[in-house]
N, C-alpha and C positions, 0 to 999 in steps of 0.2 A: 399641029402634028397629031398624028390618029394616035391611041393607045397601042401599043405592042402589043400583043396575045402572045404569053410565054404556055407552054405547055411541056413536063416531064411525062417519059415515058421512061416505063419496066419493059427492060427485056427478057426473055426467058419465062413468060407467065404467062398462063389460061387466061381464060376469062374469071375464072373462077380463081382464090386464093386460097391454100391449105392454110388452117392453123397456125404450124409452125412456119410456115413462109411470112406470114403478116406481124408474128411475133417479130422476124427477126426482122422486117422491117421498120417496125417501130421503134428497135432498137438501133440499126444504125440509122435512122435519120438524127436520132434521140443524142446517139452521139456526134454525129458531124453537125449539131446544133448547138451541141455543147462544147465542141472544142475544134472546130475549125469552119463556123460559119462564111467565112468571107473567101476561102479556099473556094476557086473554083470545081467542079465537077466536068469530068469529060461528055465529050457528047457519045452520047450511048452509053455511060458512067453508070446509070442504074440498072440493076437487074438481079435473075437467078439463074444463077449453073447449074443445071440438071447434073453435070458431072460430076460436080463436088458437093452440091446440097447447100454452097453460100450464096446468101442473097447477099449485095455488093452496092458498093457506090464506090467508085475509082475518081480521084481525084486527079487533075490533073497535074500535081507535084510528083504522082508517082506512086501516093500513100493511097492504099483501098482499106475502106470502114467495112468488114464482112461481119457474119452470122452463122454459122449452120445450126439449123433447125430450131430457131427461134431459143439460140442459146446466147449468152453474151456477149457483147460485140468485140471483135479483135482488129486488129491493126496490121494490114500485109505491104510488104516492100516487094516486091519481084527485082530480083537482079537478072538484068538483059544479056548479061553478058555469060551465064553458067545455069541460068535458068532458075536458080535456086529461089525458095518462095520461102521467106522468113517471116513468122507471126509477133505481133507484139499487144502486150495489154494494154499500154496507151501510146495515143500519140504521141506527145513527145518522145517516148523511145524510137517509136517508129521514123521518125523526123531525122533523130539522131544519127542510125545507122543510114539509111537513105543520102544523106549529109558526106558519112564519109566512104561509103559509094562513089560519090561525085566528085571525091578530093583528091 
């Protein structure tokens, strides 16, 4: 069997990387290595929202690792059903609420 070639891409990025964009991604890799490695990622899961100024990693449970402007990493639940986008400082909070969301 041939070796797989996996490869991640950033969405929302030049060729070029600001500053603060590369801060904030060293931080949330920093933390999705710290505390949710085995978490899948979506596909197209990584990137930056010119909109909002966070660079992202969306998991697929539902939990996004964000940044803006290479500030410290937070933890976002989107609820689907009201829109509403709740921030949390760690995971486990973020787990929690997302949790009874679904209950």
């Amino acid at each position: 069997m041939k070796n797989q070639i996996k490869q991640i891409e950033i969405f929302g990025l030049n060729e070029s990387i600001a500053f603060c964009e590369a801060q904030g991604l060293a931080k949330v890799f920093q933390a999705y290595a710290d505390n949710c490695p085995s978490d899948d990622i979506m596909e197209g899961g990584i990137g930056f929202n010119c909109n909002s100024g966070y660079v992202y990693i969306a998991l697929e449970n539902g939990v996004s690792i964000c940044s803006m402007m290479g500030g410290e990493a937070e933890y976002l639940v989107n609820d689907f059903e009201d829109g509403l986008e709740t921030f949390f400082t760690s995971y486990e909070e973020a787990q929690k609420f997302l949790e009874s969301l679904n209950a």
